[in-house]
N, C-alpha and C positions, 0 to 999 in steps of 0.2 A: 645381525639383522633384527632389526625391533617390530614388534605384533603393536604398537600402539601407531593409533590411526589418530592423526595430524588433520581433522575437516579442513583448517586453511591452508595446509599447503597441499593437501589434495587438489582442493576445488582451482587453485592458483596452476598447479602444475598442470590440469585442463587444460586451460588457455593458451600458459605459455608456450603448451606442448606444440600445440595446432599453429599458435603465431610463429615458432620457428619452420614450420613445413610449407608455412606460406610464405617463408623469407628466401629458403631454400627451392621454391617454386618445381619440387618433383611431383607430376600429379596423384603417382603413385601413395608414396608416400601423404600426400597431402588428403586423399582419399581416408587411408588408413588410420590418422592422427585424428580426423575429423569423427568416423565411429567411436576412435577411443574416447576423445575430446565428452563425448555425450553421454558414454557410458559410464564415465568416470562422476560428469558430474549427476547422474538417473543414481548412482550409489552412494555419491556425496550426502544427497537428500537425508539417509540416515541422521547425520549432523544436527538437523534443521530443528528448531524449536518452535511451537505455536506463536511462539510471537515474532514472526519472522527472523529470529536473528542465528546464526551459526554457531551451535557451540563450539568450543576448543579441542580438548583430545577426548577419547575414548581409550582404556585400557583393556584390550578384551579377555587377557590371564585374568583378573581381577573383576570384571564387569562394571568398573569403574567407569562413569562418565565426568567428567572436570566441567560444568556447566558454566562457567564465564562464558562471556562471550567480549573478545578480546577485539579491538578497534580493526583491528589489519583483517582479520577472519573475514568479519563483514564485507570491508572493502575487496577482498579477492572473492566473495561469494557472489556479490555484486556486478563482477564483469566476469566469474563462471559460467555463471547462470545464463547472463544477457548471451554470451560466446554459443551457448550449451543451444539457447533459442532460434540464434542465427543461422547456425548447421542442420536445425532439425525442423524449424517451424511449429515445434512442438511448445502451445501456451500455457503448457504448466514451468515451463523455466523461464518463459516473462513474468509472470506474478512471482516465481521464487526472488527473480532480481530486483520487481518492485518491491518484493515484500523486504530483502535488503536493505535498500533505500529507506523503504518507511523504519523502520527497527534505526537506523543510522540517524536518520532527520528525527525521530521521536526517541531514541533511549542515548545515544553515545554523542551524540554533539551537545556540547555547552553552549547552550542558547543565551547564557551572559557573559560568559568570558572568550566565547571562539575555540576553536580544536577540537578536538575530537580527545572522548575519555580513555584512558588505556583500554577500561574495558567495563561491563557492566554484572553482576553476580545472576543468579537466576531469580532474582526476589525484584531487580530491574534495577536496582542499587548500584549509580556509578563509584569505581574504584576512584576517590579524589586523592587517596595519596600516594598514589605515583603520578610521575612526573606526563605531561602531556608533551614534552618533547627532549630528546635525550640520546643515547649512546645507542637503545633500542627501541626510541620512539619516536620517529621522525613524522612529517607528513609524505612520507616516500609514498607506501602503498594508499593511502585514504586520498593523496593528490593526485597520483596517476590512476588512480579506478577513476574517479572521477573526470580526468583528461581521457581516459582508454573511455567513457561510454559516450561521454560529446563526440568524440570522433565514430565511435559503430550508431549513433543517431543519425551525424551526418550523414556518412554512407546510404543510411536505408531512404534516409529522407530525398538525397542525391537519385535514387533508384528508382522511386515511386514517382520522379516528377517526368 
């Protein structure tokens, strides 16, 4: 069992957690995922950089923090956060999800060539030489966060009318 804490697949396993309790429709259960859901991403926050963006791992033997901040991180912080908003009404994880977005739209998308950069260093320096799409860089996570918050827009907007 490993003591290194993963920000992006933390703040990821948030969501997915609560989207499968919503699949499974137990309200019990659904209840239960929902607290964790928020509580998971209230400790996430750790992660978070002043400039909106998610850093990568933390090694707590070592007090090492890996300050990238890696394409996919974003994008699962991105629909955490908004998830983490929706359960609690609480507007500090809307501004975390926009602060997401803004870090995504300002540091890791290629404003001249399209995609998104693997990842960017803590100096804001994109990583150009790795690959923007590949065996471990697809648009999987950076295109479904983006399809996953069009659809919880809907919704609310669906709600308010």
């Amino acid at each position: 069992k490993s003591t290194l804490i993963s920000y992006g697949h933390d703040i990821e396993c948030s969501w997915l957690l609560h989207e499968a309790a919503e699949i499974l429709g137990e309200p019990e259960l659904l209840k239960k995922t929902a607290k964790l859901a928020v509580d998971m991403a209230r400790a996430n926050e750790a992660g978070l950089a002043r400039d909106g963006g998610l850093h990568y791992e933390f090694f707590p033997e070592s007090n090492e923090l890996d300050s990238d901040k890696h394409w996919w991180s974003q994008a699962e912080a991105m629909v955490g956060y908004f998830n983490a908003y929706q359960l609690s009404d609480d507007e500090n994880f809307l501004k975390r999800s926009l602060g997401s977005w803004n870090f995504i739209k300002e540091q890791l998308i290629d404003q001249e060539l399209g995609e998104w950069y693997w990842s960017v260093d803590s100096e804001g320096k994109p990583q150009t030489e790795k690959e923007k799409a590949g065996f471990w860089k697809c648009p999987y996570h950076n295109g479904r966060a983006c399809l996953e918050i069009i659809r919880r827009i809907d919704q609310i907007n669906k709600i308010a009318k």
